[in-house]
LUMSE-383662 format. One record per residue (C-alpha): residue in one letter; residue number from 1; x, y, z. Coordinates in steps of 0.001 Angstrom, whole numbers. Layout:
N
a  NUM  X  Y  Z $
...
This chain:
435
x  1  35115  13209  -21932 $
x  2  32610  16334  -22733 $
x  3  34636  19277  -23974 $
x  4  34522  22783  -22588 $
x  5  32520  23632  -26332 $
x  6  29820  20817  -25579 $
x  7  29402  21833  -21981 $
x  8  27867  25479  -22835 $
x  9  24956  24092  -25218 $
x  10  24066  21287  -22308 $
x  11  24425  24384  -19751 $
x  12  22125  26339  -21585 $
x  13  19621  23463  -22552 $
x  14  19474  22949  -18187 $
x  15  18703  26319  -17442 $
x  16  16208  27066  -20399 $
x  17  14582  23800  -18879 $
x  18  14493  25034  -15522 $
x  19  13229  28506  -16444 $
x  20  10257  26821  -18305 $
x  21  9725  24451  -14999 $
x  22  9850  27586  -12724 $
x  23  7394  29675  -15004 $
x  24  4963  26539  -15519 $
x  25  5075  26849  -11445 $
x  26  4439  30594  -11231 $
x  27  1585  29999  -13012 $
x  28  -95  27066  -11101 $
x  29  842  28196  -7740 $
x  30  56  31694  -8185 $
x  31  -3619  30987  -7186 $
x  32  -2826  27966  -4616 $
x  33  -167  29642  -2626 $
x  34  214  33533  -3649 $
x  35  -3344  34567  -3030 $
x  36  -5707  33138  -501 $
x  37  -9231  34363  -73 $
x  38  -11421  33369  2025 $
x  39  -15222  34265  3404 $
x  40  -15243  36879  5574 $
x  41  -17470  37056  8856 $
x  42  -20785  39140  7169 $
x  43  -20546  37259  3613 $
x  44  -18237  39434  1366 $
x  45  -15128  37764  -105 $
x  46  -11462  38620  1523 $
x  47  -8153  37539  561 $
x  48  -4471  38196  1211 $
x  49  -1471  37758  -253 $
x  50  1794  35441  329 $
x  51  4424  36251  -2325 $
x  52  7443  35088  -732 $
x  53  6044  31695  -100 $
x  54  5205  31790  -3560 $
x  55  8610  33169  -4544 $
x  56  10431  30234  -2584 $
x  57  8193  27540  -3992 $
x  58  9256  28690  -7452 $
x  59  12867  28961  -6595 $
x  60  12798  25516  -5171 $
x  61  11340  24113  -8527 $
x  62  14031  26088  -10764 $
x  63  16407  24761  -8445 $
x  64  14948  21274  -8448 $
x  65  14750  21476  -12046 $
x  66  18232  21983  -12427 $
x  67  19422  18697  -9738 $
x  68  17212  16788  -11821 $
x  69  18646  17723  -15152 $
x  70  22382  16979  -13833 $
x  71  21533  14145  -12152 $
x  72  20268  12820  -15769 $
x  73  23560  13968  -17109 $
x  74  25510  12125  -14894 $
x  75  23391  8861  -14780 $
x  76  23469  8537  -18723 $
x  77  20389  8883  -21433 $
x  78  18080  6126  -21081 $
x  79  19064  2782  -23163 $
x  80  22972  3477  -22401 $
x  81  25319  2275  -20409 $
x  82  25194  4562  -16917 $
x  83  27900  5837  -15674 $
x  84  27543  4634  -12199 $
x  85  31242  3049  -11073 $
x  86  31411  -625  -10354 $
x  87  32034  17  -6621 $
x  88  28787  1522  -6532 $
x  89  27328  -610  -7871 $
x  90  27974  -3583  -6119 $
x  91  27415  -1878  -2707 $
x  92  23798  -588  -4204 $
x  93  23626  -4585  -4659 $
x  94  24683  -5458  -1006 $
x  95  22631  -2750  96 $
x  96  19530  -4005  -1586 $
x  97  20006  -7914  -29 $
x  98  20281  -5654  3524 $
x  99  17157  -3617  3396 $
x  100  14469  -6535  4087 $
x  101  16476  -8194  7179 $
x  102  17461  -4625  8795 $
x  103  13700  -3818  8334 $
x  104  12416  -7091  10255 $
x  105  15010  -6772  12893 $
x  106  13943  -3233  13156 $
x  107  10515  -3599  13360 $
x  108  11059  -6308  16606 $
x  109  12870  -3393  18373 $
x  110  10616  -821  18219 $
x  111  8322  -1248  21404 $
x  112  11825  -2078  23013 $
x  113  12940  1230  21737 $
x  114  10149  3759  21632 $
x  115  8207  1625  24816 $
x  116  7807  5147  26347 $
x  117  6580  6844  23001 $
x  118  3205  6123  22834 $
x  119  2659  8209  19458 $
x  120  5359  5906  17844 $
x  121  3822  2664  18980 $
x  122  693  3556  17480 $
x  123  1980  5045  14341 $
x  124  3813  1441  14124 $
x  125  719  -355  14502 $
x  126  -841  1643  11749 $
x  127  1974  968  9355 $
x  128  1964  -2582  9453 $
x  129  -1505  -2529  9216 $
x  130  -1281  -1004  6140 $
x  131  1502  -3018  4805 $
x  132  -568  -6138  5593 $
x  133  -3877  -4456  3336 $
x  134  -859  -3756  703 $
x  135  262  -7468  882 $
x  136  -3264  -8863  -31 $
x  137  -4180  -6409  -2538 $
x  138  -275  -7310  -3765 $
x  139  -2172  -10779  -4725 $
x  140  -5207  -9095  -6229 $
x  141  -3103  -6450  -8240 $
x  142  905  -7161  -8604 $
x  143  418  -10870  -9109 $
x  144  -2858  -11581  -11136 $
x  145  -3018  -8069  -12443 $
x  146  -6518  -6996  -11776 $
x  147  -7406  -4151  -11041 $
x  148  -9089  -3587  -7780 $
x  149  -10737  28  -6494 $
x  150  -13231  -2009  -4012 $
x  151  -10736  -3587  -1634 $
x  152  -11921  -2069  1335 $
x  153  -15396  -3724  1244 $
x  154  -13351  -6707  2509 $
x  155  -12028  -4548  5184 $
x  156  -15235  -3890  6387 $
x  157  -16480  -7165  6282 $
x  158  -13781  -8267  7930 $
x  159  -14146  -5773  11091 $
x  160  -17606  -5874  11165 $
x  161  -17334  -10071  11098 $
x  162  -15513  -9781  14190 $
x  163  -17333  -7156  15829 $
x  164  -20916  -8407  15086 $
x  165  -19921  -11812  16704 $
x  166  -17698  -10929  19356 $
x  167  -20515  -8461  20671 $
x  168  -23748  -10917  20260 $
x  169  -22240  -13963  21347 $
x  170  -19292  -13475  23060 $
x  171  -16761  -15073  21185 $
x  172  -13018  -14434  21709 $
x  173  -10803  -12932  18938 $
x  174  -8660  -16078  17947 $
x  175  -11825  -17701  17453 $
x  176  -13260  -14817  15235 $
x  177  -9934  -14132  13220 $
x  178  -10213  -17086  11212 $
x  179  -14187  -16508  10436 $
x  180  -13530  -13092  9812 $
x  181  -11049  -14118  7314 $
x  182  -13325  -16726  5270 $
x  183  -16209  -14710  5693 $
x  184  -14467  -11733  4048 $
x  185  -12814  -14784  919 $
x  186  -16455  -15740  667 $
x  187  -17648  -12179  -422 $
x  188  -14590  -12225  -2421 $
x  189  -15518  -15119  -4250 $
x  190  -18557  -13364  -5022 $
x  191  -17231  -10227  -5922 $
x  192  -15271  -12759  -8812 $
x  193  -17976  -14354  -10346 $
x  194  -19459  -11131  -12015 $
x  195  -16156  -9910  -12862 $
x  196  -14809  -12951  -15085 $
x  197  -15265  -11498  -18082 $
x  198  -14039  -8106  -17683 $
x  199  -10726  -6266  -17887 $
x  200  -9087  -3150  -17246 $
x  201  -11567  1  -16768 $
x  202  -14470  -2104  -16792 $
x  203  -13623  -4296  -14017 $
x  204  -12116  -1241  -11894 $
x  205  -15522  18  -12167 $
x  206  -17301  -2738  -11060 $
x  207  -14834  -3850  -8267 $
x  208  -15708  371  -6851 $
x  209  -19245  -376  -7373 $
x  210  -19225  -3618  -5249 $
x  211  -16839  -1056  -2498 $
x  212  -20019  998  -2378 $
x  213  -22606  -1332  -2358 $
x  214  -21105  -3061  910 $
x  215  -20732  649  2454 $
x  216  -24329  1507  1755 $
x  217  -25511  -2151  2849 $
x  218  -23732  -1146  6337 $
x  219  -25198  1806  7311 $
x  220  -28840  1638  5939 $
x  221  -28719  -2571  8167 $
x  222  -29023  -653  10974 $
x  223  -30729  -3774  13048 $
x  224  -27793  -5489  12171 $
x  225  -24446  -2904  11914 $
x  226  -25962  -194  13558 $
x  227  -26052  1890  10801 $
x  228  -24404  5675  11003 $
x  229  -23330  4862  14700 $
x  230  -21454  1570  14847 $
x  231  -20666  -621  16945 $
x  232  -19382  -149  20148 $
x  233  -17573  -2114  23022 $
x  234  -16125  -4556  20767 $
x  235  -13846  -6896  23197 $
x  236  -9969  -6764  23061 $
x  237  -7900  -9465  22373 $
x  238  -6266  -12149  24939 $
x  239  -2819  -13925  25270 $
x  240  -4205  -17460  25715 $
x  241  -7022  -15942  27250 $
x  242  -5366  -14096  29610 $
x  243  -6886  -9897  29385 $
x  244  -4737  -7477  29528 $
x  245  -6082  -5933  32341 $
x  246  -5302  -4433  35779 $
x  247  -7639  -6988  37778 $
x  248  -6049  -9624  39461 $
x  249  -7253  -11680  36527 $
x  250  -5062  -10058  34066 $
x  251  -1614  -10528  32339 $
x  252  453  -8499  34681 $
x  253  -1013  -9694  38140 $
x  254  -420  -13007  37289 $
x  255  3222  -12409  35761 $
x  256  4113  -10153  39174 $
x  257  4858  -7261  37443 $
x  258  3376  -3688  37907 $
x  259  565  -3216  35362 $
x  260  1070  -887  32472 $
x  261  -1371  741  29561 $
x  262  1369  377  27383 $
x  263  1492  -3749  27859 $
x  264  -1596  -4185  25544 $
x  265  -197  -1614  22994 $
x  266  2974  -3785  22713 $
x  267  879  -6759  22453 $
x  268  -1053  -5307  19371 $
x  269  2284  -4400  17402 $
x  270  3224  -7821  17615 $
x  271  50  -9218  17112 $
x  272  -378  -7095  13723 $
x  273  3609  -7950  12725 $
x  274  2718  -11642  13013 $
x  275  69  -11044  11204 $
x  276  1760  -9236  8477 $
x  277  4761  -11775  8543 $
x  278  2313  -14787  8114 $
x  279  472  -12071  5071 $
x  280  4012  -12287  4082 $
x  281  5000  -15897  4240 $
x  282  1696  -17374  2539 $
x  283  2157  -15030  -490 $
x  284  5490  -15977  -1228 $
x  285  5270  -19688  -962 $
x  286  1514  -19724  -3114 $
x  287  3650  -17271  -5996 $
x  288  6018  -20852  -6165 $
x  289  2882  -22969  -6961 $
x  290  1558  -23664  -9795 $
x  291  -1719  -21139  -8905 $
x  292  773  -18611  -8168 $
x  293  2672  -18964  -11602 $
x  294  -1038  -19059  -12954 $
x  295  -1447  -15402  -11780 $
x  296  1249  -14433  -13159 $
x  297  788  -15843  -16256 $
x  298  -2813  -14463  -16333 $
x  299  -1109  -10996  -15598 $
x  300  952  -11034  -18553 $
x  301  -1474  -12200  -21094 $
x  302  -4981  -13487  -20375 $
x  303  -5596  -14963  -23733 $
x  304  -2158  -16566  -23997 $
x  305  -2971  -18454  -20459 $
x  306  -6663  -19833  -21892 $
x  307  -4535  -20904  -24770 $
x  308  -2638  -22875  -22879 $
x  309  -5352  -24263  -21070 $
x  310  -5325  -22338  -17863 $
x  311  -8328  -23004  -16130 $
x  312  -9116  -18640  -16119 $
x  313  -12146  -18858  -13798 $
x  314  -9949  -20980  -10822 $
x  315  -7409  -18473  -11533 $
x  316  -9377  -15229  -10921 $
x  317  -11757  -16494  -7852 $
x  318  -8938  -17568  -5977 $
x  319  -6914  -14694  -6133 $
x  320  -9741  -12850  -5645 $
x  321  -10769  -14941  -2922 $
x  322  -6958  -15043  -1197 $
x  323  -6549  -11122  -965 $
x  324  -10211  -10998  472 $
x  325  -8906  -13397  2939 $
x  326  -5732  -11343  4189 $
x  327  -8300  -7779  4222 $
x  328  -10366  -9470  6510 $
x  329  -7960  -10390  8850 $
x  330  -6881  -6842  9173 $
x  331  -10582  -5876  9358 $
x  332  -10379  -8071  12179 $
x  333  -7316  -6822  13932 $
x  334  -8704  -2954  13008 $
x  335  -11648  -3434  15196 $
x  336  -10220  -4766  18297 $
x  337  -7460  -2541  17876 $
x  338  -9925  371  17771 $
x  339  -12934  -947  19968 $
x  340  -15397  460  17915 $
x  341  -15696  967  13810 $
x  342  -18862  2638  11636 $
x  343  -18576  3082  7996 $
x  344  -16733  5986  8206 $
x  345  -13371  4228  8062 $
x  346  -14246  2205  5182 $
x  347  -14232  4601  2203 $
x  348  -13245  5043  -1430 $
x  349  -10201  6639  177 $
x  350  -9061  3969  1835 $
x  351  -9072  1824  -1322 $
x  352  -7332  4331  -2817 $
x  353  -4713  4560  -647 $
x  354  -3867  796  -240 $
x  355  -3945  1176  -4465 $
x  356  -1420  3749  -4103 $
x  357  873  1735  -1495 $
x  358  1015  -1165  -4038 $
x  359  1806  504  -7297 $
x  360  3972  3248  -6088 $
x  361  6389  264  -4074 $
x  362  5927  -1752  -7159 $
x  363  3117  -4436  -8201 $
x  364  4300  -7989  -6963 $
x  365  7020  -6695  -5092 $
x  366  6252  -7633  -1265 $
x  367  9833  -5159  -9 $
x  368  8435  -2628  -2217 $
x  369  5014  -2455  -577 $
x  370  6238  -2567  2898 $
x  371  8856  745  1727 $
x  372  5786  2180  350 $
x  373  3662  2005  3818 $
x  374  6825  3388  5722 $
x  375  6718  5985  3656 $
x  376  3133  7231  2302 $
x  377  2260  6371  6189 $
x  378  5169  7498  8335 $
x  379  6028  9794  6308 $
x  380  2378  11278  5810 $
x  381  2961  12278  9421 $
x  382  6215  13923  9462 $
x  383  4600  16907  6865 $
x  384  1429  17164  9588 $
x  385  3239  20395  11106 $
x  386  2762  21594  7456 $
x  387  -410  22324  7415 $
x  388  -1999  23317  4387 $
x  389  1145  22771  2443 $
x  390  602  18741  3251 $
x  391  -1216  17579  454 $
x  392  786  19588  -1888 $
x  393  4307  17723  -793 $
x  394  2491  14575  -754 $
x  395  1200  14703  -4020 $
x  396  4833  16022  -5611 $
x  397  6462  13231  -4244 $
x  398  3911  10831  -5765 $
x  399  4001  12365  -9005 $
x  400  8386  13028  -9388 $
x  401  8031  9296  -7967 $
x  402  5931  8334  -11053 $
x  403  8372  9896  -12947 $
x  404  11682  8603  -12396 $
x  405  10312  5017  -11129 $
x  406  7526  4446  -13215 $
x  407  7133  604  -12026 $
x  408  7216  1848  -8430 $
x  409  10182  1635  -6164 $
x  410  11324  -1913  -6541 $
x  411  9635  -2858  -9653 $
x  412  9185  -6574  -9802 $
x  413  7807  -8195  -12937 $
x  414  9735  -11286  -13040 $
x  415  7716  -14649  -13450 $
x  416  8990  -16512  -10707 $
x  417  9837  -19839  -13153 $
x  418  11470  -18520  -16118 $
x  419  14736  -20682  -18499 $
x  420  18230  -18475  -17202 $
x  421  19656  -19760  -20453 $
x  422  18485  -20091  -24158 $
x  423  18191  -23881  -25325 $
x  424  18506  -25168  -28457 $
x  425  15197  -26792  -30089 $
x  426  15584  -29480  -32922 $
x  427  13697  -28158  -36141 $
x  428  12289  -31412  -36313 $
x  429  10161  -30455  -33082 $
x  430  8822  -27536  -34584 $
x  431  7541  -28595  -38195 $
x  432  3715  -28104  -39101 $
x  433  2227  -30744  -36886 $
x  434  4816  -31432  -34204 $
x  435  5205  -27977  -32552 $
């Protein structure tokens, strides 16, 4: 129990921390928020000032400074026991087992609940669109552990798969989703070979290089992508080849029900959840065979698994080859969903953003990746009304995230086989020769 005599030194450790945090923010907001110039109408340079914005972003970080310091306090130095009570504990535990299953069931209910809110429905659709692109990089980067900046190139092969042979010959989009798919694990395949031997920075590099080259490839083919422009009229998908459409051909004439714009929106949400969910499924059951514990073994230490005879090449190219796989079917789902793509929407940025939805929910975790989309997505959009201040909220919360949950917010490392209790090995097993 801290006395009244040990309280005033931690007191006045907080608040000499949070005078330091609050002067560290003068100092790099004072340019960002307090003065703003700007170029005025014949050339010469104007600014004005916005102190009390600055003043209340400084108070919020003393203030900050100081939750964060108790909270510490209260939640016990790092390598202690915490002082969390068992109750709380165990319903953090039963909370944890509820989030997945509440999140599912949610996600069903949502055109039944926002079927009016057609903002919502698409802001859905765009969420579990990214959670799917998190889920195969999840294979690439939180399972195998390499590092990949180019993901998006099998994005864009992907959509432009499905929109290059929908458009020239016709073919419906269950029939391209599967090509789409292999045509996108072929490049990825490809995108292996040269990579074998590299590791960490080196391979990042390469894997942004091979990002590029498949952006540049797309808009200088113009004969075959259309370069700059696109392509256009890309066809919608079906329900057993039944359009959505308000001829007497489609969905809702032949159901008897009034036709509705919002019928094919639905459709998509479920169409990319399924998606997702099968995204999902696959990665969980291939992380309980043996190429999945191969992954993570080659994660953890790449010359411990070619000691052990792990075949590293397999290993890599199918990995590789597996996340290319699930990008390409959201490629595919992008470009109906959108009707027309160009290689605008296939940046660095978006790599860098899928990147940022797998480590900040936690390489390997497939709950933490979905948490992260909810919330670097959904929650990109609640701070639009901010304005200029966007970026700047967006980028605290990824950096105070970094902080306190350095392995993301459901940090997963464990192998998936792994011996729950220590056996005892015979010393005759391990002499020189036998062991």
């Amino acid at each position: 129990m801290p006395t009244p005599a040990s309280r005033a030194p931690a007191a006045a450790f907080i608040f000499k921390k949070a005078l330091i945090s609050a002067l560290v923010a003068l100092v790099l907001f004072s340019l960002m928020i307090g003065i703003r110039t700007e170029a005025g109408p014949s050339g010469q340079l104007i600014y004005w000032t916005r102190f009390g914005d600055l003043a209340a972003m400084v108070g919020i970080v003393f203030g900050g400074s100081i939750v964060v310091e108790l909270l510490r306090q209260w939640w016990g130095p790092v390598g202690t026991v915490r002082i969390v009570p068992p109750q709380m504990q165990s319903a953090l535990a039963v909370a944890g087992r509820l989030v997945a299953p509440l999140l599912l069931i949610f996600a069903f209910l949502v055109p039944v609940i926002f079927y009016d809110q057609r903002y919502i429905l698409d802001l859905g659709i765009l969420v579990l669109t990214y959670v799917m692109l998190g889920w195969g990089l999840n294979v690439v980067v939180g399972l195998a552990g390499l590092l990949d900046l180019g993901y998006v190139a099998f994005y864009a092969v992907g959509a432009y798969s499905y929109a290059l042979l929908a458009t020239n010959f016709g073919w419906s989009f269950w029939v391209c989703l599967p090509l789409a798919g292999i045509l996108a694990a072929f490049w990825g395949v490809l995108l292996g070979f040269p990579v074998l031997r590299l590791r960490g920075d080196y391979l990042a590099i390469v894997t942004l290089a091979f990002g590029e080259i498949i952006r540049l490839v797309i808009i200088n083919w113009q004969s075959l992508t259309g370069g700059p422009n696109g392509v256009s009229g890309i066809p919608r998908p079906t329900l057993f080849g039944i359009p959505l459409t308000p001829g007497p051909n489609g969905l809702a004439a032949k159901l008897g029900i009034e036709f509705s714009p919002t019928h094919r929106i639905v459709f998509l949400f479920y169409l990319i959840l399924a998606l997702a969910l099968l995204t999902n499924w696959v990665t969980i059951r291939l992380r309980r065979l043996p190429i999945g514990r191969a992954w993570e073994a080659l994660r953890e230490d790449e010359v411990a698994c070619r000691a052990l005879g792990i075949n590293i090449t397999t290993t890599k190219l199918t990995a590789f080859a597996t996340g290319a796989m699930f990008g390409g079917f959201a490629g595919a789902f992008f470009a109906t969903r959108q009707g027309f793509i160009s290689p605008e929407s296939f940046t660095f940025q978006e790599s860098a953003l899928v990147l940022a939805i797998v480590v900040l929910g936690g390489m390997g975790s497939q709950l933490g990746v979905a948490l992260a989309a909810l919330t670097m997505i959904g929650g990109f959009e609640l701070f639009r009304g901010l304005e200029q201040y966007r970026m700047l909220v967006f980028g605290l919360a990824m950096v105070l995230l970094m902080i306190w949950r350095p392995r993301g917010l459901i940090g997963h490392r464990a192998p998936t086989v792994f011996l729950r209790h220590a056996q005892t090995i015979s010393s005759d097993l391990v002499k020189e020769g036998h062991g």
